[in-house]
VOPAGU-2260 file (C-alpha; in pm, 1 decimal, decimal comma):
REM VOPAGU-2260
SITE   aa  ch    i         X         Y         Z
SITE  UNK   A    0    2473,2   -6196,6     810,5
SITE  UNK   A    1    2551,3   -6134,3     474,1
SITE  UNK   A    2    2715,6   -5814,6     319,0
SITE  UNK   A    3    2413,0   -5738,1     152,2
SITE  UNK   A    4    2185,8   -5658,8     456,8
SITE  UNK   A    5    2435,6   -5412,2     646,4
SITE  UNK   A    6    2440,7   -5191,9     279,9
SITE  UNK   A    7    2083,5   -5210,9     226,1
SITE  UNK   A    8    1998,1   -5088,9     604,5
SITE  UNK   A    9    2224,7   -4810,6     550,8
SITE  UNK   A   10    2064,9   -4728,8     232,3
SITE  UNK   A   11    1726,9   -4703,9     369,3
SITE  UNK   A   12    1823,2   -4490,0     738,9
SITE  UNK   A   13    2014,6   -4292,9     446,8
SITE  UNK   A   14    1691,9   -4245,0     235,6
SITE  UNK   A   15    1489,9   -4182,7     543,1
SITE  UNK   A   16    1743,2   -3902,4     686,9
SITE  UNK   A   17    1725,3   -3739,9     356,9
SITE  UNK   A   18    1311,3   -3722,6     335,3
SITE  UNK   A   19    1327,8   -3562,9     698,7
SITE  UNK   A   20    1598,1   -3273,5     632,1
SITE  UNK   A   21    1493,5   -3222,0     229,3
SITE  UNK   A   22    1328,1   -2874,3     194,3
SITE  UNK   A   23     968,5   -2999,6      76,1
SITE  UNK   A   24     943,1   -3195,0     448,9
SITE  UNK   A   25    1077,6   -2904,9     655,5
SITE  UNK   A   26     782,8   -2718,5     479,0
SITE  UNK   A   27     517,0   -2971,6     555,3
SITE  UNK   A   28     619,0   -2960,7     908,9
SITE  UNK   A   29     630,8   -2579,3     914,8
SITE  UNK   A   30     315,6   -2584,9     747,8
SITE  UNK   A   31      35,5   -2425,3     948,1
SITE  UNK   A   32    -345,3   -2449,1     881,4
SITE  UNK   A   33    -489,7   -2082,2     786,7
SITE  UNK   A   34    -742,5   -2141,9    1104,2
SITE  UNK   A   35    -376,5   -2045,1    1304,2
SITE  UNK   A   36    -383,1   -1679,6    1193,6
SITE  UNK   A   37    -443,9   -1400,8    1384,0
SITE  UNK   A   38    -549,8   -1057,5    1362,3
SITE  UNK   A   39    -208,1    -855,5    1377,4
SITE  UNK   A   40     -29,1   -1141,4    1224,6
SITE  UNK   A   41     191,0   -1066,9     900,0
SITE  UNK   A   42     156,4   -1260,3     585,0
SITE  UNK   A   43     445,5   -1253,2     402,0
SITE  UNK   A   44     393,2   -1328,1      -9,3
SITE  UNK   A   45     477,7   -1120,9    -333,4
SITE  UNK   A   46     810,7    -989,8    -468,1
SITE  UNK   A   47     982,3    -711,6    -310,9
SITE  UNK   A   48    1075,7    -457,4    -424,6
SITE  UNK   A   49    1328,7    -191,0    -244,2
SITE  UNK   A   50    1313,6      96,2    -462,8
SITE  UNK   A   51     926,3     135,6    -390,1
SITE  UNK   A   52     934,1     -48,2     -12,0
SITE  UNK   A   53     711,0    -284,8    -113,4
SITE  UNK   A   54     855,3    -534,7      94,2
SITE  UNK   A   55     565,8    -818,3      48,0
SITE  UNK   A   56     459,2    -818,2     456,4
SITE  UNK   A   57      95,6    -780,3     506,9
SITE  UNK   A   58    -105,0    -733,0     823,9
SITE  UNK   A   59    -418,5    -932,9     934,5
SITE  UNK   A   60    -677,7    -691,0     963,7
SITE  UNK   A   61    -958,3    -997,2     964,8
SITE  UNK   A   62    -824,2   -1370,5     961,8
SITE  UNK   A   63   -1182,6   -1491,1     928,4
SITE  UNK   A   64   -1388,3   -1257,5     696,0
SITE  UNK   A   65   -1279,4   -1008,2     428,7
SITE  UNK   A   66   -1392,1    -611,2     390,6
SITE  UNK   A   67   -1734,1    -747,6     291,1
SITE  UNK   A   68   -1821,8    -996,9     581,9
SITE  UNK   A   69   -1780,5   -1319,8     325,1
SITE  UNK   A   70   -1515,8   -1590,4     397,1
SITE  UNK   A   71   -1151,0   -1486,0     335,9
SITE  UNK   A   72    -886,6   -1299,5     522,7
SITE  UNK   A   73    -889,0    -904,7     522,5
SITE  UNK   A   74    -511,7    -801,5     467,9
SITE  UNK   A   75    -347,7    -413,4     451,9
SITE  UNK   A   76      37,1    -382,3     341,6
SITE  UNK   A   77     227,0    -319,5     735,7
SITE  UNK   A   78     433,5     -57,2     554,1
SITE  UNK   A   79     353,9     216,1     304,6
SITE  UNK   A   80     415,5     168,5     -47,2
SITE  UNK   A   81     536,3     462,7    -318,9
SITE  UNK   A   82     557,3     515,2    -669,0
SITE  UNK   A   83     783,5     264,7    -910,6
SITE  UNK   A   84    1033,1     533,8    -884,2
SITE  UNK   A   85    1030,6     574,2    -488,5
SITE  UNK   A   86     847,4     901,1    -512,4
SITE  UNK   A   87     518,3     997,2    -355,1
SITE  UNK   A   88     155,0     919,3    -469,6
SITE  UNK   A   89    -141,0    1139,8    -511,5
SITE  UNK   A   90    -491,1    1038,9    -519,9
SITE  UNK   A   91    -467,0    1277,6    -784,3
SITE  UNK   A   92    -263,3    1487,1    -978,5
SITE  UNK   A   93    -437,1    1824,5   -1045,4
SITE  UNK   A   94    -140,5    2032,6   -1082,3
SITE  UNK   A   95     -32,9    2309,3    -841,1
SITE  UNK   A   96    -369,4    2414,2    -713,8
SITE  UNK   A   97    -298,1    2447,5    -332,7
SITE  UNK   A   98    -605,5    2442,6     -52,2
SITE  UNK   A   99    -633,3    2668,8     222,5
SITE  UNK   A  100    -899,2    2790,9     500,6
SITE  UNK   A  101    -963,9    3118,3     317,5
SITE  UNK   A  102    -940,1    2904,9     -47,4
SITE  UNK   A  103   -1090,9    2549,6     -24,0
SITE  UNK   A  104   -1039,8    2465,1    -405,7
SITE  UNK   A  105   -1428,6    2556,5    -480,8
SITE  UNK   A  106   -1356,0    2732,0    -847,3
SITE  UNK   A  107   -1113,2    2398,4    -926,9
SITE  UNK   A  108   -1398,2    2152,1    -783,2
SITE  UNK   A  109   -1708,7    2337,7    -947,2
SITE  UNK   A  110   -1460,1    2261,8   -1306,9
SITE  UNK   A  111   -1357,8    1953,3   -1249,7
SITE  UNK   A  112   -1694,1    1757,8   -1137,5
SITE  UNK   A  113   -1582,1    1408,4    -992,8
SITE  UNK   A  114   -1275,7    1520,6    -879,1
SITE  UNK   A  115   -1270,6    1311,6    -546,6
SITE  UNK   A  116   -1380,1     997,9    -715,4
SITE  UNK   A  117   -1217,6     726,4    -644,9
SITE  UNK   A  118   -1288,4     486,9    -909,8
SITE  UNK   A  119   -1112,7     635,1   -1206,0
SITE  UNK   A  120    -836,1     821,2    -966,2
SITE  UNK   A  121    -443,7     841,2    -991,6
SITE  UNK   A  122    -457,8     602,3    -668,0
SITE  UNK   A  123    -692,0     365,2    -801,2
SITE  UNK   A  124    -530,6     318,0   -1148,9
SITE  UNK   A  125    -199,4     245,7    -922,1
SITE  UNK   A  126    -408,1     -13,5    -735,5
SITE  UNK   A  127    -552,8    -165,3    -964,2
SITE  UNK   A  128    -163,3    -241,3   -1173,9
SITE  UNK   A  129     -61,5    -342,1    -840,4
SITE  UNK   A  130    -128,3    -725,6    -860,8
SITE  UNK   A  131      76,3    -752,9   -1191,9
SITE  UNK   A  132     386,7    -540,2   -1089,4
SITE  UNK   A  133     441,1    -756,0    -737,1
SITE  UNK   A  134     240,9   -1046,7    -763,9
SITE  UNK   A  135     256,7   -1351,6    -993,5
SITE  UNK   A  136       0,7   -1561,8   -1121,0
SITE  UNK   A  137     -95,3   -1780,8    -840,1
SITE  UNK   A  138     -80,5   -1482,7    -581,5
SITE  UNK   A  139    -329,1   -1298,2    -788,7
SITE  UNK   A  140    -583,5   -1575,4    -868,0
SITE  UNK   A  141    -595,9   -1591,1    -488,1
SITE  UNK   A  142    -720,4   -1209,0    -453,1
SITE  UNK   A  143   -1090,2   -1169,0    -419,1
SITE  UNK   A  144   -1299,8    -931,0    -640,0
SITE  UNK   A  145   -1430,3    -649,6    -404,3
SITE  UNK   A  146   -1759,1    -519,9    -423,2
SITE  UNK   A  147   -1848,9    -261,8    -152,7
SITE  UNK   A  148   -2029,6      69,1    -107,0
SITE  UNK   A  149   -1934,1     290,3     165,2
SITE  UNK   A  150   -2176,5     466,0     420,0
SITE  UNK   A  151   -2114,8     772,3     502,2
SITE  UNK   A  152   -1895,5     854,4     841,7
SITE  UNK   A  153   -1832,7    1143,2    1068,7
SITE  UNK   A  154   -1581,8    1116,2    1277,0
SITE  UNK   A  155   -1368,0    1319,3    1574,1
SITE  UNK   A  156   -1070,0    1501,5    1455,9
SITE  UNK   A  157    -924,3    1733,3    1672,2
SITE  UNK   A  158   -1261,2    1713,3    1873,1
SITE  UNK   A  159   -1267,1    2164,6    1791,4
SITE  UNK   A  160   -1443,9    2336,1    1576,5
SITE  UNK   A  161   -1186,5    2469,8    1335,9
SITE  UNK   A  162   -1324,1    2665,7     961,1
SITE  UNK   A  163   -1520,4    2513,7     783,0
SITE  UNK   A  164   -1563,5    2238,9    1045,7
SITE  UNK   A  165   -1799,6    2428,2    1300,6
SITE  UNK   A  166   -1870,0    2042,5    1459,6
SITE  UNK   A  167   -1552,7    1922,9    1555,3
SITE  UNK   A  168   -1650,8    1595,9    1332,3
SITE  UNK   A  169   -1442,5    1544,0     986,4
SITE  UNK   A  170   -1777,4    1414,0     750,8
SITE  UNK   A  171   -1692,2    1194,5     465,3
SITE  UNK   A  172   -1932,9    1094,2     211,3
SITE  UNK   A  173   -2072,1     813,4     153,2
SITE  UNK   A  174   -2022,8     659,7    -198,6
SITE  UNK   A  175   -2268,9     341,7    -380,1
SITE  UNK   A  176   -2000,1     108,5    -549,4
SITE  UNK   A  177   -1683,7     247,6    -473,3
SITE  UNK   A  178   -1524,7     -86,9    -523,9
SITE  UNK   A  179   -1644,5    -265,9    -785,8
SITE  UNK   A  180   -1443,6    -614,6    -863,0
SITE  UNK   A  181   -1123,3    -410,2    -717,9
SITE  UNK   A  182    -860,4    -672,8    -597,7
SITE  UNK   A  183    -640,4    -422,1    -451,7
SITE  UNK   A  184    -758,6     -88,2    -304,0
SITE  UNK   A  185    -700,4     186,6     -29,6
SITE  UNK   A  186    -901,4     133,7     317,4
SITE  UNK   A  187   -1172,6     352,5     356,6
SITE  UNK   A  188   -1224,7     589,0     663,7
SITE  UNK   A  189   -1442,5     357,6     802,0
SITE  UNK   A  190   -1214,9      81,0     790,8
SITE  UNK   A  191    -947,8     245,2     894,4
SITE  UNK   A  192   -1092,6     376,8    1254,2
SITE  UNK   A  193   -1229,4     -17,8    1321,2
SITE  UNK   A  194   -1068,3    -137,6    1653,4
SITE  UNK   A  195   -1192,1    -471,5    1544,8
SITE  UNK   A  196    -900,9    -458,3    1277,1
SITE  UNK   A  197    -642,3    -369,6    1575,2
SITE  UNK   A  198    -640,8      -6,1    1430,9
SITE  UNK   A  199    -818,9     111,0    1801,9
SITE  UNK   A  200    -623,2     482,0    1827,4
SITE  UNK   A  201    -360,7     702,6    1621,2
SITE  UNK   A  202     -62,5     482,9    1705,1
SITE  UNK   A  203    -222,4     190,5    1626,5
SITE  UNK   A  204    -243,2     342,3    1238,2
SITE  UNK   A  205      96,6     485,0    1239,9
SITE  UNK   A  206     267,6     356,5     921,7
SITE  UNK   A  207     617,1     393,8     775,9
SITE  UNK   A  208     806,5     409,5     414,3
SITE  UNK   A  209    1133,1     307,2     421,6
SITE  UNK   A  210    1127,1     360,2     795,1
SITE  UNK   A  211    1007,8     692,2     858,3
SITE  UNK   A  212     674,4     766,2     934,0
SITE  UNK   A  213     472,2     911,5     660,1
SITE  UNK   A  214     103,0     989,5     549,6
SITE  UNK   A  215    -127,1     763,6     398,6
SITE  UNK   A  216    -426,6     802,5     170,7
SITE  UNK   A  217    -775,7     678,3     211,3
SITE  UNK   A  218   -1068,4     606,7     -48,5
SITE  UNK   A  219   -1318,8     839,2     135,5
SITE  UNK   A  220   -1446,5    1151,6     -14,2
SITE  UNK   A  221   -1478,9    1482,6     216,3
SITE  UNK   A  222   -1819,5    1635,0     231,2
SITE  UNK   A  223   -1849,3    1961,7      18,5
SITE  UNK   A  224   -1727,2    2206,7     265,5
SITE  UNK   A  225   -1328,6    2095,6     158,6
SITE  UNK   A  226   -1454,4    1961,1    -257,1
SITE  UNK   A  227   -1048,8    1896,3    -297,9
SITE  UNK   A  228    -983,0    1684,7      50,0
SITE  UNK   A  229   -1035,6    1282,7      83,0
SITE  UNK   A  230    -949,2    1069,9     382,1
SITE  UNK   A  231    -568,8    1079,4     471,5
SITE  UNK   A  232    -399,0     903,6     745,0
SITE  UNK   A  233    -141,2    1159,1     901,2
SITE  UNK   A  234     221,1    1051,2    1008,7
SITE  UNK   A  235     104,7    1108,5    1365,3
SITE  UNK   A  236    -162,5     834,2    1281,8
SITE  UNK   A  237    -481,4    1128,3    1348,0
SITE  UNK   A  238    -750,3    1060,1    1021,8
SITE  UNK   A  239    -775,1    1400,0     913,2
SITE  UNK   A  240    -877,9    1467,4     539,7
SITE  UNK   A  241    -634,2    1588,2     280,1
SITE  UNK   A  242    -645,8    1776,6     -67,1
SITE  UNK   A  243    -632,3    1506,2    -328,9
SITE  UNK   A  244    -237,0    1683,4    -472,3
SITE  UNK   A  245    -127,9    1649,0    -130,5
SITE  UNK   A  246     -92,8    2066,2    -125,4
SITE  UNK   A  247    -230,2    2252,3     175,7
SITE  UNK   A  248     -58,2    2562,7     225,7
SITE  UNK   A  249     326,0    2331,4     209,2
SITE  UNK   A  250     349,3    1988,2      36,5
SITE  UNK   A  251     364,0    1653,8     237,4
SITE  UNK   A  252     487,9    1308,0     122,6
SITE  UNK   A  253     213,9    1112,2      78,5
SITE  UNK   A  254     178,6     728,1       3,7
SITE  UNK   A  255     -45,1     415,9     -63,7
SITE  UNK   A  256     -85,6     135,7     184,3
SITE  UNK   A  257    -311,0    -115,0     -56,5
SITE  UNK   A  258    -566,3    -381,0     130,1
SITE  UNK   A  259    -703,5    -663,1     -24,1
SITE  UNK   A  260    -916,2    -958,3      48,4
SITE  UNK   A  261    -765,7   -1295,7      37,1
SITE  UNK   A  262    -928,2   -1629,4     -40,0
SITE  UNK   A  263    -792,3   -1854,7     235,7
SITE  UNK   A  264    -918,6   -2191,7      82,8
SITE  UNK   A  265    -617,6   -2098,2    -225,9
SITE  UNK   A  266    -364,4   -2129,5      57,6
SITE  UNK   A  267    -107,0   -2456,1      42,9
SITE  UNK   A  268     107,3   -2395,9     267,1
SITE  UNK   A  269     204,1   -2134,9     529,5
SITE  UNK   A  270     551,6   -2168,0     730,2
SITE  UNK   A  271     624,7   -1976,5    1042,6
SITE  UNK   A  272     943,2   -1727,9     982,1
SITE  UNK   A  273     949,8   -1556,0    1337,6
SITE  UNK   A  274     758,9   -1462,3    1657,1
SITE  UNK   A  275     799,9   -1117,6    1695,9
SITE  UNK   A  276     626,5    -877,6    1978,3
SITE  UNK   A  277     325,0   -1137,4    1972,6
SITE  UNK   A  278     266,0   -1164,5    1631,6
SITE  UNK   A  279     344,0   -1403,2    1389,7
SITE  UNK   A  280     508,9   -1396,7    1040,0
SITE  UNK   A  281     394,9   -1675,9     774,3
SITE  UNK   A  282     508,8   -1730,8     444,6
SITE  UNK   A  283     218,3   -1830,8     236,3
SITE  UNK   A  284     213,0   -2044,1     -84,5
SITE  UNK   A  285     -77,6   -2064,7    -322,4
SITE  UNK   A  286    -255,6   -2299,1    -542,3
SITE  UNK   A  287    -142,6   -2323,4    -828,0
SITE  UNK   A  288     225,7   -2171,2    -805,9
SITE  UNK   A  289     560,1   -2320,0    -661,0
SITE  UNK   A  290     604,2   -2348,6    -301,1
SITE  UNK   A  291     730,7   -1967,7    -201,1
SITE  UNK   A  292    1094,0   -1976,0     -88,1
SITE  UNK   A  293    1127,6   -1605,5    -127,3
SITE  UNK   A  294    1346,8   -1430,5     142,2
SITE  UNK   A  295    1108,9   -1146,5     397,2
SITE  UNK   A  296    1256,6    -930,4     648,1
SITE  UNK   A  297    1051,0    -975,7     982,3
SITE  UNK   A  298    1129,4    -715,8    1148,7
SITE  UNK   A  299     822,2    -507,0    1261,7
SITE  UNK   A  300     836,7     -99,9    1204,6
SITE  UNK   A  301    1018,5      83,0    1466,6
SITE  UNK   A  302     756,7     353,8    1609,8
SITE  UNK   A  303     925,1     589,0    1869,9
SITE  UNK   A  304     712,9     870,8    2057,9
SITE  UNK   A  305     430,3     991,6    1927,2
SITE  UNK   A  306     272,0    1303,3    2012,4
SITE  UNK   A  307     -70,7    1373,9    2085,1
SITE  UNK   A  308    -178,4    1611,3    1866,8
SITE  UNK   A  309    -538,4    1636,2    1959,4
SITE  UNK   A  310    -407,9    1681,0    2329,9
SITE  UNK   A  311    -164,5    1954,2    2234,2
SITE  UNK   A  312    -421,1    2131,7    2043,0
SITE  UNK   A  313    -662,8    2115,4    2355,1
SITE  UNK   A  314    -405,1    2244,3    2574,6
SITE  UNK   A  315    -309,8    2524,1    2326,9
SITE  UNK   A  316    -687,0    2628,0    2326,7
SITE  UNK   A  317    -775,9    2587,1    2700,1
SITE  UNK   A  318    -426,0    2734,0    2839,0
SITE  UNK   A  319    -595,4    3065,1    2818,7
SITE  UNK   A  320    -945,2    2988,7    2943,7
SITE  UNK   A  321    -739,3    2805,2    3272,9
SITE  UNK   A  322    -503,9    3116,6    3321,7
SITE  UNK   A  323    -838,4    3362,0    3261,7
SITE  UNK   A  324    -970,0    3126,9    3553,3
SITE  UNK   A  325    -678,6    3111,8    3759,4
SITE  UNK   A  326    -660,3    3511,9    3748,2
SITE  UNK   A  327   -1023,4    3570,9    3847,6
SITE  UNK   A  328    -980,7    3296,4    4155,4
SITE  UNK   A  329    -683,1    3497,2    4260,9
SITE  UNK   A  330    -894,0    3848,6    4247,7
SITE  UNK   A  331   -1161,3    3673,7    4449,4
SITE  UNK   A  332    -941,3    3553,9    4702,9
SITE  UNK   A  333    -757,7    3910,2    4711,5
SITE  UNK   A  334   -1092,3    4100,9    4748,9
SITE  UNK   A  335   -1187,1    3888,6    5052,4
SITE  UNK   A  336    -906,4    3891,6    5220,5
SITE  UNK   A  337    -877,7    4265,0    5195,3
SITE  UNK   A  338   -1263,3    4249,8    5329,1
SITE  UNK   A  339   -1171,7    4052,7    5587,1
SITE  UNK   A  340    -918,9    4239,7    5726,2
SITE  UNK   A  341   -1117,2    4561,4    5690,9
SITE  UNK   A  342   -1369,2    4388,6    5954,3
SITE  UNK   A  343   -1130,6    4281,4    6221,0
C-alpha cells in the first residue's frame, strides 16, 4: 500500500468527524419539525433584555392555530415585561386621578371620552414598538397581522356581589376591531380565562417580573359601572378589572405580558434546549435571518403558595351566617332539653 492511501483515508474520517461535531450539523440534528410543539411549551427567540425582563421565552398558548382560528401558533411572553427603564406600565397615564367604591372616575370618564380604548392607549403604543426594540428583522416578518373583535364577556370574580357589581360577574365590553393588523398585543379577558390555552384557574395565570409575582394588564374594557377599569390579571392570578393608572385607593405595580401570533411555515429550525416539568424549550430560527445561537435561561418561574382569595373572601362573608347558625342550633337544643326534663 502506498503512502498516499493511509493520508488520504485519514483525511476523509477527518473531514467526516468534522461535518458531524461542526455547529450547523448539531443543529440539523436538534432540529425539530414545528408539528412537535405543544401547548405549554416555551419558544425561545428575540434579544433579551435584563433591565426590562424581557428574557425572549414565550409560552404556547395554541401550537396549531393563532388568536383568530387561522394557521399559526398563538404565543404569550411566560414572564411579564416592564418599561425600557424597568418601571411599571399603565394602560394609561391619566395622572393622579385615583378610583374608589364611593368615586368610580365618572367626572374624569364623562371628559375624557375613549378613555379605555385600547387602540390608541399607553399599552398599545408600547406594543406596537415592541417588535423593533427586541426583535430583528427575520423575527418580525414572521409575526402575523392580527385582526380581531372581541365579544363581550362576563365573568365570576369573587362570585359576591360587591358595589357596583350587584351580580357577582365582572362584565367587560365587547369592542368591533380592537386589533387591527396588531403584531404584538395584550390578551383579552376572554383569552385569558380559555383552559384550552392551559390558563384553566388563577394559578395557572400567575405571572412574574423579575421573579416576583406581579399584575398584568388586559385589552378588555369594563362596562360603564367602573368607566376608568379594564381587564387586569392580579398577582394572585384572579381576573379582576383595574383603573387604567393602576390607582385604586394605593398604587400597584403593574406590567405587560405581550401575545402574538406566529407564522409557523417562517420557522427553519427549532433545537431542543431542555425538558423541564413536562414542557419543552426550543430555540427557533426564522427565514430569512441567521441560525439563532442566542443564549435563554430555561428555567420555568418559581410559583410558591398561592392563596385563594375568592375562598377567603367566602369564608370572611359566611363565618357569620355559620356562627348565627351554630348559635340558634345550640338555643334549640337548650330549649328542648330544658323541656324535656321539665316532663320527666
Amino acid at each position: 500500500m502506498s503512502a498516499k492511501k493511509p493520508v488520504s483515508l485519514f483525511l476523509l474520517v477527518f473531514l467526516v468527524f468534522l461535518s458531524l461535531f461542526s455547529p450547523a450539523a448539531c443543529l440539523t440534528e436538534a432540529a425539530a419539525p414545528a408539528s412537535q410543539i405543544r401547548t405549554g411549551d416555551i419558544l425561545c427567540f428575540g434579544t433579551p433584555d435584563p433591565v426590562s425582563a424581557f428574557d425572549g421565552k414565550w409560552l404556547v398558548l395554541d401550537p396549531s392555530h393563532t388568536s383568530t382560528g387561522e394557521d399559526g401558533i398563538f404565543l404569550v411572553s411566560l414572564n411579564l415585561v416592564g418599561s425600557e427603564t424597568g418601571g411599571s406600565l399603565l394602560y394609561k397615564d391619566i395622572g393622579d386621578v385615583s378610583v374608589s367604591f364611593s368615586d368610580r372616575g365618572e367626572a374624569y370618564a364623562a371628559a375624557h371620552p375613549g378613555v379605555l380604548n385600547y387602540p390608541g392607549s399607553d399599552i398599545q403604543q408600547w406594543c406596537l414598538s415592541f417588535p423593533e426594540r427586541y426583535l430583528s428583522d427575520a423575527e418580525q416578518q414572521a409575526l402575523l397581522p392580527t385582526y380581531k373583535s372581541d365579544p363581550p364577556i362576563a365573568i365570576t370574580g369573587f362570585g359576591i356581589p360587591l358595589p357596583g357589581v350587584s351580580a357577582g360577574t365582572v362584565d367587560f365590553d365587547g369592542v368591533d376591531n380592537i386589533l387591527n393588523g396588531d403584531t404584538v398585543f395584550l390578551l383579552s379577558t376572554e383569552e385569558a380565562v380559555n383552559p384550552a390555552y392551559g390558563l384553566k384557574d388563577s394559578r395557572s395565570r400567575v405571572a412574574t417580573y423579575k421573579g416576583t409575582a406581579e399584575g398584568w394588564w388586559l385589552r378588555s374594557p369594563h362596562i360603564p359601572t367602573f368607566p376608568l377599569d379594564v381587564g387586569f390579571v392580579y398577582a394572585f392570578g384572579s381576573v379582576m378589572d383595574f383603573p387604567v393608572n393602576a390607582r385604586f385607593v394605593a398604587n400597584l405595580n403593574s406590567y405587560a405580558r405581550p401575545a402574538c401570533n406566529l407564522d409557523a411555515s417562517r420557522i427553519t429550525g427549532m433545537e431542543k434546549l431542555a425538558e423541564v416539568r413536562g414542557r419543552t424549550f426550543w430555540r427557533v430560527s426564522f427565514e430569512g435571518g441567521e441560525t439563532n445561537l442566542t443564549e435563554y435561561d430555561t428555567t420555568l418561574p418559581e410559583i410558591g403558595f398561592m392563596l385563594d382569595i375568592q375562598a377567603i373572601v367566602w369564608l370572611v362573608l359566611l363565618a357569620p351566617v355559620l356562627i348565627l347558625c351554630a348559635l340558634i342550633f345550640l338555643i334549640v337544643w337548650l330549649v328542648r332539653r330544658r323541656k324535656r326534663r321539665k316532663a320527666s
